[in-house]
C-alpha beads as a LAMMPS data file, in Angstrom:
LAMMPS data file: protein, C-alpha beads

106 atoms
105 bonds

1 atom types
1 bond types

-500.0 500.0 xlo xhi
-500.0 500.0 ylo yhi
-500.0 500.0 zlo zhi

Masses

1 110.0

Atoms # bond

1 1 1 140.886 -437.845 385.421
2 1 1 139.103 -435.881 387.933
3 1 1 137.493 -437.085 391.338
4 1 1 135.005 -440.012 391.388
5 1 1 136.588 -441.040 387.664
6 1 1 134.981 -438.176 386.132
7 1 1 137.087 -435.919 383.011
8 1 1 138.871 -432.701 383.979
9 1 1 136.873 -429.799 382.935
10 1 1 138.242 -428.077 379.814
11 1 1 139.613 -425.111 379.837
12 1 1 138.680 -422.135 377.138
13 1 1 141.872 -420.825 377.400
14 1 1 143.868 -424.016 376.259
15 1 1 145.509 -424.664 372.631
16 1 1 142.321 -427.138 371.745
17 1 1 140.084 -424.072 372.061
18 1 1 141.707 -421.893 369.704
19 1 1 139.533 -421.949 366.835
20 1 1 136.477 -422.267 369.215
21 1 1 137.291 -419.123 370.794
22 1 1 138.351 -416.816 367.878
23 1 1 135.321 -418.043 365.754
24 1 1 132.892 -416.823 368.872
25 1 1 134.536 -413.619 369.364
26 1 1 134.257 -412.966 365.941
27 1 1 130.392 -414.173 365.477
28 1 1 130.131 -412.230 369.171
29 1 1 131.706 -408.863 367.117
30 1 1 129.528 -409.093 364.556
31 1 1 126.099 -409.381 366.602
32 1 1 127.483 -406.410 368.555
33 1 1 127.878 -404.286 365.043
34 1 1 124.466 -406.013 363.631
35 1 1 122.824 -404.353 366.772
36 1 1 124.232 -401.169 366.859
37 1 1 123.355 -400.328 362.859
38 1 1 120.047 -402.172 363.285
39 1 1 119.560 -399.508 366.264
40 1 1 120.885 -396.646 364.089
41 1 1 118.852 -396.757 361.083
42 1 1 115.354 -398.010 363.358
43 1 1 116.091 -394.158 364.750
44 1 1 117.136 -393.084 361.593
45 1 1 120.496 -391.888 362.140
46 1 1 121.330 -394.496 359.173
47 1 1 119.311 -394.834 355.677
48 1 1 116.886 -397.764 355.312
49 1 1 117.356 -399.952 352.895
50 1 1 114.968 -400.140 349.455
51 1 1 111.017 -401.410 350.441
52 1 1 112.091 -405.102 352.004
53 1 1 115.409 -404.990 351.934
54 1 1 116.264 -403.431 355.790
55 1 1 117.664 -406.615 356.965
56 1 1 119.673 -407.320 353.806
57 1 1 121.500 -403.594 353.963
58 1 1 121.817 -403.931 357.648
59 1 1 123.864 -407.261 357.540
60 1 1 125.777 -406.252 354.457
61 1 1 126.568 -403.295 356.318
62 1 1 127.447 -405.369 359.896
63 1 1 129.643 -407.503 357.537
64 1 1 131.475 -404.306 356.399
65 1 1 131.656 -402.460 359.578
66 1 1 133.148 -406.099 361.283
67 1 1 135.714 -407.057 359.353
68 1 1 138.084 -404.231 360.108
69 1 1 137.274 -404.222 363.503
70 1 1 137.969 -408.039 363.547
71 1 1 140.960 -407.671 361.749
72 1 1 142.306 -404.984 364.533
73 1 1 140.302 -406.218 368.148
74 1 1 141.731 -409.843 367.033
75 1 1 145.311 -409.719 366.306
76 1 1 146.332 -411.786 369.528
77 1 1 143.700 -414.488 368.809
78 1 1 145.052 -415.119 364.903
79 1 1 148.393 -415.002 365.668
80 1 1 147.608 -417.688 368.397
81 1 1 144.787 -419.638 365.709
82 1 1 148.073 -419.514 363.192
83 1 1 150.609 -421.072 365.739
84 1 1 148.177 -423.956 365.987
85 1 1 147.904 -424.883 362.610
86 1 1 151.595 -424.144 362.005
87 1 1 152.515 -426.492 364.531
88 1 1 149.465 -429.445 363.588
89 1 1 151.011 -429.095 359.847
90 1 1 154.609 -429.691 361.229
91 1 1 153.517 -432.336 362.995
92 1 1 151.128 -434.066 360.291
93 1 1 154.724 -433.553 358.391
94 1 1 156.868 -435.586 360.626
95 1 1 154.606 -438.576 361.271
96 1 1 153.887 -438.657 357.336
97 1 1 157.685 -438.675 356.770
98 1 1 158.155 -441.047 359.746
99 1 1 155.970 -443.156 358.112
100 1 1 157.637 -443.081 354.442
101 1 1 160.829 -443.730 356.076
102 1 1 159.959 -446.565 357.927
103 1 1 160.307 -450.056 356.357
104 1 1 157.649 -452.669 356.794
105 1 1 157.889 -455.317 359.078
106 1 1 157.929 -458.828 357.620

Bonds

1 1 1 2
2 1 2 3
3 1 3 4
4 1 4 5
5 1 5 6
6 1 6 7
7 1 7 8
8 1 8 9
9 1 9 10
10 1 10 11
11 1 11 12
12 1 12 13
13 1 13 14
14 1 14 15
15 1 15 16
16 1 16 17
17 1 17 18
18 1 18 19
19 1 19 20
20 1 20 21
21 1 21 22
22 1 22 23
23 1 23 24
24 1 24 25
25 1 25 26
26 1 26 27
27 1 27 28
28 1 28 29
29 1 29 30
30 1 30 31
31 1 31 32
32 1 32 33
33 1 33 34
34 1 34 35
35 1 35 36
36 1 36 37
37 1 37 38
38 1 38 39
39 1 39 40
40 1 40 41
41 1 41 42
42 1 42 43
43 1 43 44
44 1 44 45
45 1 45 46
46 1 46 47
47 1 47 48
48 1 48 49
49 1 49 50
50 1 50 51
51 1 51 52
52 1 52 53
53 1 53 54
54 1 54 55
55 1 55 56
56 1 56 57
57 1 57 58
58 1 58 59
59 1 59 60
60 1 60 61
61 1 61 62
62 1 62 63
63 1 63 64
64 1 64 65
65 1 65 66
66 1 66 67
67 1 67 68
68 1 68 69
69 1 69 70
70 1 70 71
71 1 71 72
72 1 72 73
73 1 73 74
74 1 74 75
75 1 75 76
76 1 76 77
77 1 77 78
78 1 78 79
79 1 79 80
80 1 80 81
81 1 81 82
82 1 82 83
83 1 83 84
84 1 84 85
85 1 85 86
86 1 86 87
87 1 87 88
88 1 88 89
89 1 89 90
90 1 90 91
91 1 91 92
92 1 92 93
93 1 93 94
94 1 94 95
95 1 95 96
96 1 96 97
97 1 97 98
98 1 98 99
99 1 99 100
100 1 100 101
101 1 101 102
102 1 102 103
103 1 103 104
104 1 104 105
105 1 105 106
């Protein structure tokens, strides 16, 4: 507890944020490429899509364009996401087997 009884601030950095974090950075890499083709075909530089269907080809292609990058830019941040889990699974692991093992109280 902080001062005056209030809760510590959180921390984005800590283990609890894991997920948080890598899911925004990801969303936050694919806005970036969703602006950048939307950009390049409104100038032209890319094709348009068929009558309506702009926004479709421009998120299919944001989609496409993001995943390597996220794959490559995010490394770090899934290796860190896949400690976490590793480690709640472990631990989900021992208190189930703690819990088999024990006998009941009478």
């Amino acid at each position: 507890m902080g001062r005056f009884g209030t809760p510590e601030p959180r921390n984005l950095g800590t283990k609890e944020w894991v997920m948080l974090r890598y899911s925004l950075m990801r969303l936050g890499i694919f806005a970036g490429c969703f602006l950048a083709l939307w950009g390049l075909v409104y100038v032209g530089a890319l094709p348009r899509g068929l009558g309506d269907s702009n926004l479709l080809w421009v998120l299919l292609l944001s989609i496409v364009v993001s995943a390597p990058l996220s794959f490559v830019l995010l490394r770090r941040q899934r290796d860190d996401l896949s400690t976490e889990i590793v480690e709640k699974v472990d631990r989900a692991k021992n208190r189930l087997h703690d819990n088999r093992t024990r006998e009941d109280a009478v």
